[in-house]
C-alpha positions in Angstrom: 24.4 19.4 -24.2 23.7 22.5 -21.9 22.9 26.1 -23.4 26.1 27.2 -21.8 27.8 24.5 -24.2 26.0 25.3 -27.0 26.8 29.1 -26.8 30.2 28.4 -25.8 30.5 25.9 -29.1 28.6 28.5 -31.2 30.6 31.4 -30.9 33.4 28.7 -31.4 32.5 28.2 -34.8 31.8 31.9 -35.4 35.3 32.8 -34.9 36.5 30.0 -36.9 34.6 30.9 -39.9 33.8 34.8 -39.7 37.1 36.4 -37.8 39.6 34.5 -39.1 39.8 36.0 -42.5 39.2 39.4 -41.0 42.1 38.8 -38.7 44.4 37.3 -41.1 43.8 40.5 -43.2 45.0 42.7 -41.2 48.0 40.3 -40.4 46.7 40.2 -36.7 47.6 37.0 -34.8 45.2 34.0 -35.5 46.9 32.0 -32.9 43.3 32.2 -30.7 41.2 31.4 -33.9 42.9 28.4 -34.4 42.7 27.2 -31.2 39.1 27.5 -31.1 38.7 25.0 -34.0 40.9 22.6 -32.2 38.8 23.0 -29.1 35.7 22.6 -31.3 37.3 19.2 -32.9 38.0 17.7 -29.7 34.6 18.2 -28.5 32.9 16.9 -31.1 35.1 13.8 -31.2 33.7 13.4 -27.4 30.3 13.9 -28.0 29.5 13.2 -31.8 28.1 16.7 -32.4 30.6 18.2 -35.5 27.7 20.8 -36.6 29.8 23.6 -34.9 33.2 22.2 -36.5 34.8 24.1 -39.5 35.9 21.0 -41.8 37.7 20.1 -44.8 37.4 16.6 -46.4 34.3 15.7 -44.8 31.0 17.5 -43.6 29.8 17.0 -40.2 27.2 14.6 -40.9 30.1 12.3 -42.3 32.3 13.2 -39.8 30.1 12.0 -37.2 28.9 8.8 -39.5 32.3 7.6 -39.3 32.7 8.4 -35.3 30.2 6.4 -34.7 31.1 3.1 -37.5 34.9 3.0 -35.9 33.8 2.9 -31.8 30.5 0.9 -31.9 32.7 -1.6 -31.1 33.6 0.0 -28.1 29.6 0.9 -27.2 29.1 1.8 -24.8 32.3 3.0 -24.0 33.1 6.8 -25.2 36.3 8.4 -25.1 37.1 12.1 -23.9 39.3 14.3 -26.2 41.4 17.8 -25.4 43.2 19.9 -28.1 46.6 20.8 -27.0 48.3 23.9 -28.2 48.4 24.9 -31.8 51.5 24.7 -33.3 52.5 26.3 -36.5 53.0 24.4 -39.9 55.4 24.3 -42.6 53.9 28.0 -43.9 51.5 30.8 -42.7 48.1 29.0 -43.7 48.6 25.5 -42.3 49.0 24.5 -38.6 48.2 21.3 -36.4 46.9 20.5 -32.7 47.2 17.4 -30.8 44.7 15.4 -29.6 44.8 14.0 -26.4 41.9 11.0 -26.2 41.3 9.0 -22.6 39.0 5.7 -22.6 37.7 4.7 -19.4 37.1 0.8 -20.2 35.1 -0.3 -17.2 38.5 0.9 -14.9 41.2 0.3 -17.2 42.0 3.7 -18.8 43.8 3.5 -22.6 45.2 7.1 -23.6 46.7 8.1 -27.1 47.4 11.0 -29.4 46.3 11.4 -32.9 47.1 15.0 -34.7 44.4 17.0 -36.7 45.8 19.3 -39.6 44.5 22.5 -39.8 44.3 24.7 -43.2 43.4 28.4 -43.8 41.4 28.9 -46.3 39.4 32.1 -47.2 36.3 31.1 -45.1 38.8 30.9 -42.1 40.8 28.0 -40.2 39.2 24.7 -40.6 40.3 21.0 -39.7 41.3 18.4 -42.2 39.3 15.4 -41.3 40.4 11.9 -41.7 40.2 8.5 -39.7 43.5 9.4 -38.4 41.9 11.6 -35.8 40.6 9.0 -34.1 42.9 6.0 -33.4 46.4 6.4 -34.3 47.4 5.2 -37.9 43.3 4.4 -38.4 42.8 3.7 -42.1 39.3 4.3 -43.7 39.1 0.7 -44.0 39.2 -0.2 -40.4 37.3 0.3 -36.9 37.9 -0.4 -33.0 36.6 -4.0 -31.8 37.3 -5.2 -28.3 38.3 -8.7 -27.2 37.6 -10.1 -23.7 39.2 -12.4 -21.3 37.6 -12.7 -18.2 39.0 -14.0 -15.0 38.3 -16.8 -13.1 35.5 -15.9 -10.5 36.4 -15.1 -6.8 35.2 -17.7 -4.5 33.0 -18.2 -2.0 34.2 -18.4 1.6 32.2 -19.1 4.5 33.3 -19.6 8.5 37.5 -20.1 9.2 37.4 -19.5 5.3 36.2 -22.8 4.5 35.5 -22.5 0.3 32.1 -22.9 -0.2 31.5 -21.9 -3.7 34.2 -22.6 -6.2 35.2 -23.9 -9.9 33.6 -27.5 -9.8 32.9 -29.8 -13.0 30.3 -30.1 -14.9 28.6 -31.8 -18.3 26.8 -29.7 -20.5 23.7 -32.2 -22.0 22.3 -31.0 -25.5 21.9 -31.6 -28.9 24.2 -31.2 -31.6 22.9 -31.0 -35.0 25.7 -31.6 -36.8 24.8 -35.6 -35.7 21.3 -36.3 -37.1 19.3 -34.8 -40.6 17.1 -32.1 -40.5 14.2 -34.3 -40.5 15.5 -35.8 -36.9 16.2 -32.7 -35.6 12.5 -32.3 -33.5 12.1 -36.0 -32.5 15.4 -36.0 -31.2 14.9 -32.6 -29.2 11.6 -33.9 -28.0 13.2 -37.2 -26.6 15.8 -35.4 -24.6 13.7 -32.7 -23.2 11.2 -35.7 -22.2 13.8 -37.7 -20.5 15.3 -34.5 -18.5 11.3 -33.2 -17.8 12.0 -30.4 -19.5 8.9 -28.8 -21.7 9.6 -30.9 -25.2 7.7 -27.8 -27.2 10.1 -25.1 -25.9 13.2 -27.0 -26.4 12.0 -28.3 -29.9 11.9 -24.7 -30.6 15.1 -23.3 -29.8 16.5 -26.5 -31.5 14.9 -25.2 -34.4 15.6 -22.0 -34.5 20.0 -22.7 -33.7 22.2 -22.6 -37.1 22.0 -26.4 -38.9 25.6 -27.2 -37.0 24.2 -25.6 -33.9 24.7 -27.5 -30.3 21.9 -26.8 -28.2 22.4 -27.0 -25.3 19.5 -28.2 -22.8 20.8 -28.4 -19.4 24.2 -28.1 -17.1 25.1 -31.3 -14.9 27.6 -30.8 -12.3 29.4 -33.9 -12.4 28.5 -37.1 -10.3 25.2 -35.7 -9.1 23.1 -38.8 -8.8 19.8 -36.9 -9.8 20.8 -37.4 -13.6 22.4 -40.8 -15.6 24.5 -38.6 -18.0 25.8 -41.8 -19.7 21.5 -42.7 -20.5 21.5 -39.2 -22.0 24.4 -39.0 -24.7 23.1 -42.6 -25.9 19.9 -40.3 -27.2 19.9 -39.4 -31.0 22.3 -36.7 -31.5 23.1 -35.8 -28.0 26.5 -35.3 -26.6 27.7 -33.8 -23.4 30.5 -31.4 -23.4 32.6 -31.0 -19.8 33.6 -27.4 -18.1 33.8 -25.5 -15.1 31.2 -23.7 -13.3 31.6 -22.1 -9.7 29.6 -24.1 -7.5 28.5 -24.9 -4.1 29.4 -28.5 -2.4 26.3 -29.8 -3.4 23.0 -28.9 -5.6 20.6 -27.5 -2.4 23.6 -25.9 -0.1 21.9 -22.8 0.9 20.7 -22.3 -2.8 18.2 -19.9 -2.3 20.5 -17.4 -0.6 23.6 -17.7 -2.5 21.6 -17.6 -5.8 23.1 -19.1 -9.0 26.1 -18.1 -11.6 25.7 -18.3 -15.6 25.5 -16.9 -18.6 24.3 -12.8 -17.8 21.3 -12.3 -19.6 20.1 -9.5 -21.9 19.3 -7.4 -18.7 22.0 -7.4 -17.1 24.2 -7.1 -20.0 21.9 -3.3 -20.7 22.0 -2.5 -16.7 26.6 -3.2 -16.7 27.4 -0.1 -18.8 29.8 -2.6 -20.2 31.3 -3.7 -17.1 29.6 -7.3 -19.0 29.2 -8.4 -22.2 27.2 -10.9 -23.6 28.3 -14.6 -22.8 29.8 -13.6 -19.8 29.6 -15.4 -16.8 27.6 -13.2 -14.1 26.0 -13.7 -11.2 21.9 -14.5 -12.0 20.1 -14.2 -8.2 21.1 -14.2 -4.5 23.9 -13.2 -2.9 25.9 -14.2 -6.2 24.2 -11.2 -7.8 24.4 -9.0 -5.4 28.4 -9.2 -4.9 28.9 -9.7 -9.0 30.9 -7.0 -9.2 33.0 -8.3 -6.0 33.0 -11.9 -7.4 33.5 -11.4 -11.0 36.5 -9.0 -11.3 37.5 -7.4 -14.5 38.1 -8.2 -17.5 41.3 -8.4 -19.9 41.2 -6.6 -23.0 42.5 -5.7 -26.0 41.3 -3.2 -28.2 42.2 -4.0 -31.8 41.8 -1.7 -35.4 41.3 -4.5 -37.9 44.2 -7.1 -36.9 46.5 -4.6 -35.1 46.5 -4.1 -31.4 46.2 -0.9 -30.0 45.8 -1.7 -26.6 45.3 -4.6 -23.5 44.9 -4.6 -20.0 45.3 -8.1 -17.9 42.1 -9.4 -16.3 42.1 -8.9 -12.2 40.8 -11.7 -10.7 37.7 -10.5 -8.0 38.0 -10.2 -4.3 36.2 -13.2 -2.8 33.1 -13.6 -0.6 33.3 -14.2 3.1 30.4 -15.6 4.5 29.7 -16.7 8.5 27.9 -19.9 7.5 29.4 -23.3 8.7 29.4 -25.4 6.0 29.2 -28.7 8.5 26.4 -27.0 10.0 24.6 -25.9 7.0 25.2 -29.6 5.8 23.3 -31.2 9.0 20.3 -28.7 8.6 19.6 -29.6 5.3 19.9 -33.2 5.6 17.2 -32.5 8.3 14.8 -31.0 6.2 15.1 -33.3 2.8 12.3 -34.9 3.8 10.1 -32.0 3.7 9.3 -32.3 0.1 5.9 -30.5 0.6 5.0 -27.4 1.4 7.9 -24.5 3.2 10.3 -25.5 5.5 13.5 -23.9 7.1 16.3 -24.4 9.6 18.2 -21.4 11.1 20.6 -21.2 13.3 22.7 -18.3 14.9 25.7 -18.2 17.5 24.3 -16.0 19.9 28.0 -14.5 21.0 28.6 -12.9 17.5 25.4 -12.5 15.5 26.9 -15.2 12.7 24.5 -16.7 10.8 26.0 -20.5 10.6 23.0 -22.4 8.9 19.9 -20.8 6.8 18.4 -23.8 5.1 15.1 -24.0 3.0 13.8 -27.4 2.6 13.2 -28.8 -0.9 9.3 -27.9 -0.9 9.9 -24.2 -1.0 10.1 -24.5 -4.8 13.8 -22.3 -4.5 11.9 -19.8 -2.1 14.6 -18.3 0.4 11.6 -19.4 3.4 15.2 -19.6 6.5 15.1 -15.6 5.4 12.3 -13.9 3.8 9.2 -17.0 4.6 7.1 -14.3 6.8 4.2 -16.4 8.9 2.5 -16.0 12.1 5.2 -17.3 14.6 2.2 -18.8 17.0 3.2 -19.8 20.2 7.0 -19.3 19.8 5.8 -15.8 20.2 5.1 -16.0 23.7 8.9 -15.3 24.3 8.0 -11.7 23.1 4.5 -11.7 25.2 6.4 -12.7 28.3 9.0 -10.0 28.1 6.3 -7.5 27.8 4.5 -9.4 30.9 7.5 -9.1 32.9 7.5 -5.5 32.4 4.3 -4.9 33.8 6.1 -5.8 37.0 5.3 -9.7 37.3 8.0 -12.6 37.4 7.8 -16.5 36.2 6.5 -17.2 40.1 3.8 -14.7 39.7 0.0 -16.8 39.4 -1.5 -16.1 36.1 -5.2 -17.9 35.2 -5.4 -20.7 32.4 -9.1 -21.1 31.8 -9.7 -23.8 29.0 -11.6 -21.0 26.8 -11.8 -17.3 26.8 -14.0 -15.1 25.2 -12.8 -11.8 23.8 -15.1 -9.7 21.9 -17.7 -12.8 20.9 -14.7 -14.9 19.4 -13.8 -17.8 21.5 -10.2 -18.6 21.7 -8.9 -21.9 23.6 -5.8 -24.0 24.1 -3.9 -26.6 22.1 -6.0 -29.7 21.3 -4.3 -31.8 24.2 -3.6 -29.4 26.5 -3.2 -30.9 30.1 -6.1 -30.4 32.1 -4.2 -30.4 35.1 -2.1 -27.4 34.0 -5.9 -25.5 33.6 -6.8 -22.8 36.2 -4.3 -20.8 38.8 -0.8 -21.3 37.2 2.3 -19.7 37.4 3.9 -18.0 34.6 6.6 -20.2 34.0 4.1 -23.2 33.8 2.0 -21.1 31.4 5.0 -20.7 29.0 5.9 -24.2 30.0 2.8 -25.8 28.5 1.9 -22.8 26.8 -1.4 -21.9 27.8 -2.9 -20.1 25.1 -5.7 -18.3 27.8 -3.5 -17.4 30.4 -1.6 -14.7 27.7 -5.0 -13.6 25.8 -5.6 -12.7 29.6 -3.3 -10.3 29.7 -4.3 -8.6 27.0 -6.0 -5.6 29.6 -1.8 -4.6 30.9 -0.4 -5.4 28.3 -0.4 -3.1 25.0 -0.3 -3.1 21.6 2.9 -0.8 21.5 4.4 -2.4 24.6 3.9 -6.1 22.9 6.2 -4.4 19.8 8.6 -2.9 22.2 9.0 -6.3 23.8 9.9 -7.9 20.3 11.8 -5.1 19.1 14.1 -5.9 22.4 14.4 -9.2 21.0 15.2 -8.6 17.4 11.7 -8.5 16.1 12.5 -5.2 14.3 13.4 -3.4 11.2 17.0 -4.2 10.3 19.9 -3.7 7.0 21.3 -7.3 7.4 22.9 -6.7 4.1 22.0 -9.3 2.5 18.0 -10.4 1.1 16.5 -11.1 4.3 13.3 -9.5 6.6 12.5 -10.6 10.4 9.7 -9.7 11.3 6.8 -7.3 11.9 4.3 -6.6 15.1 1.6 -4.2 14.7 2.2 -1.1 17.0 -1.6 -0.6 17.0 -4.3 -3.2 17.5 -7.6 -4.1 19.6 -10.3 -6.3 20.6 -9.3 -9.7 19.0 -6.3 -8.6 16.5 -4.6 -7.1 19.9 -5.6 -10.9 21.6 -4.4 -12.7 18.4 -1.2 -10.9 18.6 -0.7 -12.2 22.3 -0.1 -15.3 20.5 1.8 -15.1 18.0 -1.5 -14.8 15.2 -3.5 -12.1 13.9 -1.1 -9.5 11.9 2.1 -10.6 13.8 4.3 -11.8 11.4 8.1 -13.6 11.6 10.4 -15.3 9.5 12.8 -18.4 10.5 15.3 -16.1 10.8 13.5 -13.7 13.4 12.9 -16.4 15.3 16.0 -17.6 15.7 17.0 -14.2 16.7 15.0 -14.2 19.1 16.1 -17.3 20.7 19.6 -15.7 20.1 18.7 -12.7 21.9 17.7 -14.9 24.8 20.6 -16.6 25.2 23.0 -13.5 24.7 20.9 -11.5 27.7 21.1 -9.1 24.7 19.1 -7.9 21.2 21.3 -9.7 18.3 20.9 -8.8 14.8 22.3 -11.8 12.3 25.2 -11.5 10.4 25.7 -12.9 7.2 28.3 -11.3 5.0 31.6 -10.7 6.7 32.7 -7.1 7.0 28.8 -6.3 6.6 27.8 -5.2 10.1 24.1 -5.3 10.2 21.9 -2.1 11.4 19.0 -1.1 13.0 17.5 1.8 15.2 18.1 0.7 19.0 15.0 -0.6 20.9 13.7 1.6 23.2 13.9 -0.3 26.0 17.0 -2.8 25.6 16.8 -6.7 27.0 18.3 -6.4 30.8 20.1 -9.1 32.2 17.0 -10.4 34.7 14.6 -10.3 32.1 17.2 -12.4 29.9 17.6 -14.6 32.8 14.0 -15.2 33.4 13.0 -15.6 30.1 15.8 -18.5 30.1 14.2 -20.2 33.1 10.5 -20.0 31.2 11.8 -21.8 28.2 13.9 -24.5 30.0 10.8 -25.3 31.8 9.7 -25.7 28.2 12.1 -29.1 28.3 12.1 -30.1 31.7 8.0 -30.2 32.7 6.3 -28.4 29.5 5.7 -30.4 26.2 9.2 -30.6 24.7 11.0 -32.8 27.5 12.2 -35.3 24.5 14.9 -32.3 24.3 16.4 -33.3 27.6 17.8 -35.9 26.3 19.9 -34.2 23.6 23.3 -34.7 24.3 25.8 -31.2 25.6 24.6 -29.1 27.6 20.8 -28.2 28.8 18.8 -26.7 26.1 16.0 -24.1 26.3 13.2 -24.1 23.7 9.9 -22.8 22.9 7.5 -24.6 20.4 4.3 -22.8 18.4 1.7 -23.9 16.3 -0.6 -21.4 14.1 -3.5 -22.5 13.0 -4.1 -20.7 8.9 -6.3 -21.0 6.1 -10.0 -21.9 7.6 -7.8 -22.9 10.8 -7.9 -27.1 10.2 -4.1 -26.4 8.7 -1.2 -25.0 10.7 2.2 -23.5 11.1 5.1 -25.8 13.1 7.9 -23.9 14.7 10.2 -24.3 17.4 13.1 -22.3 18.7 15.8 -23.5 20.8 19.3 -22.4 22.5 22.1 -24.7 23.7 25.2 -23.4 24.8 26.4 -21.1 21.8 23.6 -22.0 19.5 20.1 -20.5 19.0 18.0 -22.5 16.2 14.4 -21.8 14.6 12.6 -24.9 12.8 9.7 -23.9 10.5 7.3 -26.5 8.4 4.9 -24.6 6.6 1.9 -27.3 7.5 2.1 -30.2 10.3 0.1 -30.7 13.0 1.6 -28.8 16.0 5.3 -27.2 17.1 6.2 -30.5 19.3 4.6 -33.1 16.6 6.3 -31.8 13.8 8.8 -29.4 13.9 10.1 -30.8 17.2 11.6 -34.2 15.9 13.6 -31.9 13.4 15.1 -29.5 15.9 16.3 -32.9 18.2 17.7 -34.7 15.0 19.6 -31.4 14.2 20.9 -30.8 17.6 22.4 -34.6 18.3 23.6 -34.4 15.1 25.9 -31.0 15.8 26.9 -32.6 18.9 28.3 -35.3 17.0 
């Protein structure tokens, strides 16, 4: 409460108590007086404070003991209350006010009137209290409880509205206690939690811990998924499976790690609503599912009730649903493409270069739930050189222009060299576009004398390489603006401190085949931000860094895409070496036609070897 509202409240009660008598004695009009105890009722019902309250029936310590007993039900909800004009009573020493209360209740807003007698007495005006003031006809016996209905959750749209996320079966596995003797209790809960690989000591535990005619429930099975034998399960002591409705994707892995999960909201998020949710609602846990709860989950019904009478409801309002740019078909094919990546990271992006629209972000299974598509930051290796060549195109050169490919170079005492396999006859005076084409490691550490730090990150900036608000979880990328000696040389390609995620990558193809930067769009009506680059892609440095990369196909190490069928595609493949450099990042980037696609496996053996097989399965398989 401010000083202003304590003063105000103070001299409140002053005139209540001390110049009411005075007044009435010298038959003066107490009109004021009595308002002011009104106005001091109606803000103590609001806040809880009735120190300042002149009161018959009640002091203000029980007063506010009952305030609080008949709306903690309502917590943590709190009305606000207004005295209207006194009017007079039946005789010169009684009068009464109404008071006006308002309940915001998370958007629905429930207004009544209760009436406070007021009494002269010789210490002044006071109010008569009584449960009646706050709900209307409120005995002493009863308080305000709230019931919930909540509405079914909004879907999940993704491109031409295609439902993505939505109501789907499922069993829900567990024990009930009811069907075994205490004594069977843990050996049942162990057997279950052992047959689902769950850890048989925690689940013992809640088990033990549940009421005697508890069900415990021990996992959710969306129904027909062929990872679990439900009927196996319910033959186990004491377990049964009970069926429902969750909202759900097509399948257990569709884009998991970005859309999140849905269930019941925990204890946090329960304290963080403000009692939007309550607990055993149904709330969005992670991902974009969290993010959009309030979107997705809609509002609640509710009826406020004093013992069994109801006092007021409101109908649930269903949520607005979520429209998303990702293809399901596509999102389908990437992840079939990765399910074989069962170790270590992996990830398949792709992005229509026309409209920014993110139609696939796929993390393979070994990413332990890991969003790798859009927030698995790794040195982009060789892919890279997309960015190195724009800034080598800048220094006034073209893809004709004769660059040197030594087999080794030494910068600063540390010897870099080419791909293991590189071909010798590719070695020495090369053009540009066969650098890229082969991707001559040498030939771009070489330019590390005319081409900068800053200018490399200007280049990747004009490719999408940048700081951006995508509006959803999701990071692209980062170049150093500032780097020498070896770290500048590293950074030439793709290694040392530069950093990119599949998603950055894929913008950059994107921005390639465009001819302009693209940022990746994800949420529709979301448009995603960041500062312009200070020197934006131009049309002939689109077009020659088109011609590099489909040299890439036609006479660099990638010509198994020629043979992918639509039109030509362009690519670029890299390979990072990490740890104590006998391990390595796989990536390749591609566009055809309207398409730009990153492929990331978080340990293979080289771009072409390993990510390269997954980039041509997913491209014939688009093309039908």
């Amino acid at each position: 409460m401010s000083g202003a509202t304590k003063r105000s409240r103070m001299m409140a009660a002053l005139v209540a108590v001390g110049l009411v008598g005075v007044l009435a004695a010298c038959g003066g009009d107490d009109g004021d007086d009595r308002q002011q105890v009104a106005d001091a009722l109606a803000a103590a019902l609001t806040d809880g404070d009735f120190s300042q309250v002149p009161l018959a029936g009640a002091t203000a310590d029980d007063a506010a003991a009952r305030r609080t007993e008949v709306n903690a039900g309502l917590d943590p909800w709190q009305p606000t209350v207004t005295a209207g004009a006194v009017r007079d009573g039946a005789d010169a020493d009684s009068a009464a006010a109404t008071l006006s209360y308002t309940w915001d209740l998370d958007g629905a807003s429930w207004t009544y009137d209760t009436h406070a007698p007021l009494t002269r007495t010789d210490d002044g005006w006071q109010a008569t209290w009584s449960s009646m003031l706050l709900a209307p006809d409120l005995t002493d016996a009863e308080v305000l409880t709230v019931q919930r209905s909540m509405p079914e959750r909004a879907q999940v749209l993704g491109a031409g509205d295609a439902v993505i996320v939505e109501n789907r079966p499922v069993n829900r596995v567990g024990l009930d206690k009811t069907r075994l003797s205490a004594d069977q209790w843990d050996a049942a809960a162990r057997q279950l939690a052992t047959a689902l690989e769950l850890d048989p000591d925690d689940y013992a535990a809640q088990v033990a811990a549940a009421g005697e005619k508890a069900f415990v429930e021990a996992i959710v099975i969306r129904d027909g998924d062929p990872n679990y034998d439900t009927g196996a399960l319910i033959a186990l002591p004491g377990v049964i499976a009970t069926t429902d409705t969750l909202p759900l994707a097509p399948s257990r892995t569709f884009a998991r790690p970005v859309l999140g999960s849905v269930g019941q909201a925990t204890a946090e998020i329960v304290a963080q609503s403000e009692g939007a949710v309550a607990a055993g609602d149904l709330t969005g846990l992670s991902g974009l599912q969290r993010q959009f709860d309030d979107q997705l989950r809609g509002t609640p019904g509710l009826t406020v009730m004093a013992g069994d009478r109801a006092l007021f409801s409101s109908e649930p309002q269903v949520g607005e649903p979520l429209r998303l740019t990702l293809d399901p078909t596509v999102q389908t094919i990437a992840e079939n493409v990765l399910s074989s990546k069962t170790e270590g990271a992996s990830a398949l992006v792709a992005i229509r270069p026309s409209t920014g629209e993110l139609v696939a972000a796929a993390s393979g299974p070994g990413g332990d739930g890991t969003s790798t598509a859009t927030l698995g930051l790794y040195a982009p290796g060789s892919t890279f050189k997309v960015a190195s060549s724009l800034a080598m195109l800048r220094t006034g050169i073209t893809p004709d222009t004769p660059v040197e490919c030594p087999a080794t170079l030494n910068v600063d005492g540390r010897e870099f060299q080419n791909v293991p396999g590189y071909p010798t006859d590719k070695l020495g005076t090369i053009t540009l576009r066969t650098a890229v084409a082969n991707s001559c490691n040498t030939a771009f550490l070489g330019a590390r004398d005319t081409v900068q730090q800053a200018a490399l990150a200007d280049a990747a900036q004009s490719l999408g390489i940048t700081e951006a608000e995508l509006g959803f979880a999701a990071t692209l990328g980062a170049v150093p603006t500032d780097a020498t000696g070896t770290d500048h040389a590293a950074s030439l390609i793709g290694q040392g401190r530069v950093q990119a995620t599949p998603l950055g990558m894929a913008t950059v193809a994107a921005s390639v085949v465009a001819g302009h930067r693209v940022l990746p769009q994800l949420v529709v009506g979301t448009a995603p931000t960041a500062a312009e680059p200070a020197h934006p892609l131009s049309t002939d440095e689109a077009d020659a860094l088109r011609s590099m990369m489909r040299a890439v196909v036609t006479e660099g190490g990638s010509t198994f895409l020629q043979d992918v069928p639509g039109v030509e595609v362009i690519a670029k493949s890299g390979t990072a070496q990490y740890g104590d450099g006998d391990q390595a990042h796989a990536w390749m980037i591609a566009g055809q036609g309207d398409l730009a696609v990153s492929v990331f496996v978080e340990t293979g053996t080289s771009g072409v070897d390993t990510a390269g097989p997954l980039l041509e399965a997913f491209l014939t398989a688009i093309a039908g």
